[in-house]
C-alpha positions in Angstrom: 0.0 0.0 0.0 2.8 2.1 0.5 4.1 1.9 -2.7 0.9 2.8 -4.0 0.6 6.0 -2.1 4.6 6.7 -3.2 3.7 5.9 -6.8 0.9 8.9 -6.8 3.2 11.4 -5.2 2.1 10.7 -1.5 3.6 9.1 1.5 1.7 7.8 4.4 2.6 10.8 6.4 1.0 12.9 4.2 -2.4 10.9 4.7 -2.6 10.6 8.1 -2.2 14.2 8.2 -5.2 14.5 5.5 -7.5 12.1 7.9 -6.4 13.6 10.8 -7.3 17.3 9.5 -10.5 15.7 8.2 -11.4 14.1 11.7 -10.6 17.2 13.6 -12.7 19.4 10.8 -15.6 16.5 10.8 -15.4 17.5 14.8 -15.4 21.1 14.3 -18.0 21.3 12.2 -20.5 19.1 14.6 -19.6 20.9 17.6 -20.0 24.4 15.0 -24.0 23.1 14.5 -24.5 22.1 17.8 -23.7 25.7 19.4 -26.1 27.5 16.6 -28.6 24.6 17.2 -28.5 26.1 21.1 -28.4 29.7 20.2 -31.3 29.2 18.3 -33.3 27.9 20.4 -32.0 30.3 23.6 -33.0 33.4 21.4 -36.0 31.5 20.3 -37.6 32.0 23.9 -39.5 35.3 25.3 -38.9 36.6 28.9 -41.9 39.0 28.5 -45.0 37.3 29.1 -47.4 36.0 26.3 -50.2 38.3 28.0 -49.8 42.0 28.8 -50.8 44.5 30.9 -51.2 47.8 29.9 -53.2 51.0 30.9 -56.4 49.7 29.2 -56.6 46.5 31.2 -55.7 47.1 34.5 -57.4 50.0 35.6 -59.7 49.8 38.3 -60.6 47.8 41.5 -59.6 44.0 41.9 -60.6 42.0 43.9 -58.7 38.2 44.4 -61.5 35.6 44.0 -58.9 32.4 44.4 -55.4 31.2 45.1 -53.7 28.4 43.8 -52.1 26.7 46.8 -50.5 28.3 49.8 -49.6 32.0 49.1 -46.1 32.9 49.2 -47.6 36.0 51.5 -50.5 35.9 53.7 -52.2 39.1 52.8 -52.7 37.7 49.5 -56.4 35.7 50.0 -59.3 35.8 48.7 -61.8 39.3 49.0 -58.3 41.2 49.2 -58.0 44.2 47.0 -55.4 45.8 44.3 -56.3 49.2 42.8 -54.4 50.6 40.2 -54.9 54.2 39.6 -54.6 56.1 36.2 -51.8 58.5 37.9 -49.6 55.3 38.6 -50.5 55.3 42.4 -51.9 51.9 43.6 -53.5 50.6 46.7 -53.3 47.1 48.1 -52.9 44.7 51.4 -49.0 46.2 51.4 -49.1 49.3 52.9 -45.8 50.2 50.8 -46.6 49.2 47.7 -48.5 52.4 46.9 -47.0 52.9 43.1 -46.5 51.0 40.0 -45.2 50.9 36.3 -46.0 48.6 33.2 -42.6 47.7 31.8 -42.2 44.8 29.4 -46.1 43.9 30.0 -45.6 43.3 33.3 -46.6 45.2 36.2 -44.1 46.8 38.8 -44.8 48.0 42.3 -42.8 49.9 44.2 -43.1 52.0 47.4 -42.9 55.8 46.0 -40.6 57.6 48.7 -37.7 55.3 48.6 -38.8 53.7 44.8 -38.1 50.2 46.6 -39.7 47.8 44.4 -42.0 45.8 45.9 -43.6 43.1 43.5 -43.7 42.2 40.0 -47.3 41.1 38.4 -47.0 38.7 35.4 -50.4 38.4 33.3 -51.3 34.5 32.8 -54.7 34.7 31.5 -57.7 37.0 31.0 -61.5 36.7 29.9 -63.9 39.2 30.5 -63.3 41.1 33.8 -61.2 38.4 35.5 -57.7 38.2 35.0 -55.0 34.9 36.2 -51.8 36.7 37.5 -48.5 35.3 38.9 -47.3 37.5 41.9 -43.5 37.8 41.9 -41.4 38.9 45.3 -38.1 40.7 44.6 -35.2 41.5 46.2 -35.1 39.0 49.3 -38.0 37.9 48.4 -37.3 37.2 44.3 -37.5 33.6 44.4 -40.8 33.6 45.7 -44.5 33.8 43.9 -48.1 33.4 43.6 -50.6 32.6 41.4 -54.0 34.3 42.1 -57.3 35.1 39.9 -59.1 38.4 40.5 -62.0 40.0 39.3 -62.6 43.8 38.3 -64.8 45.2 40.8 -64.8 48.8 40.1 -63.5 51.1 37.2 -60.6 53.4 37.5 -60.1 56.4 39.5 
């Protein structure tokens, strides 16, 4: 075989070097596809939710009707009250979350003298005047959350 390799103008070294460059490009290449295969799907994901809030919808008097499991905070049951006012003042069972914001469809409380946020609404679901949230804690409290469904009881302020 080595003569036959000699008698086209090649020695072994020089194909081992050939398969070698072509096992380490065949690598390459597979490892090449299966980074963009995970970029792809990483940017293919949304961090803002599916549903938004904005102005229109949140408005007005809600009141909780039902929590899903054991509340991550025990002023969030059922009969309590969130206001959100057209100003961007709020009123609910935290006496310092008395502000808010809509940023990225989400909802962001925060207590207005210190602008310490407070608690982070995510929109699940909504038909009619009742509305599935997730409540979301942050700072110490950021790994913590609720779901809850409230019902528009009033119009806005």
């Amino acid at each position: 075989m080595y003569h036959l390799l000699e008698h086209h103008g090649c020695n072994f070294v020089d194909v081992s070097f050939i398969n070698l460059n072509r096992r380490i490009m065949k690598k390459f290449i597979i490892t090449l596809l299966a980074c963009l295969a995970t970029i792809i799907v990483a940017c293919g994901g949304n961090d803002e939710p599916t549903m938004s809030f904005d102005k229109s919808n949140v408005l007005g008097t809600w009141t909780i009707t039902s929590v899903q499991g054991t509340p991550a905070w025990s002023r969030i049951t059922v009969g309590a009250t969130l206001t959100f006012n057209a100003d961007g003042t709020c009123e609910t069972e935290f006496p310092m979350e008395d502000s808010y914001k809509i940023e990225g469809g989400r909802i962001k409380t925060y207590y207005d003298q210190t602008l310490e946020p407070m608690f982070v609404y995510e929109l699940l679901g909504a038909s009619g005047n009742t509305m599935t949230v997730r409540m979301m804690g942050t700072l110490d409290d950021s790994h913590l959350s609720t779901v809850f469904t409230m019902r528009k009881t009033s119009a806005a302020k």
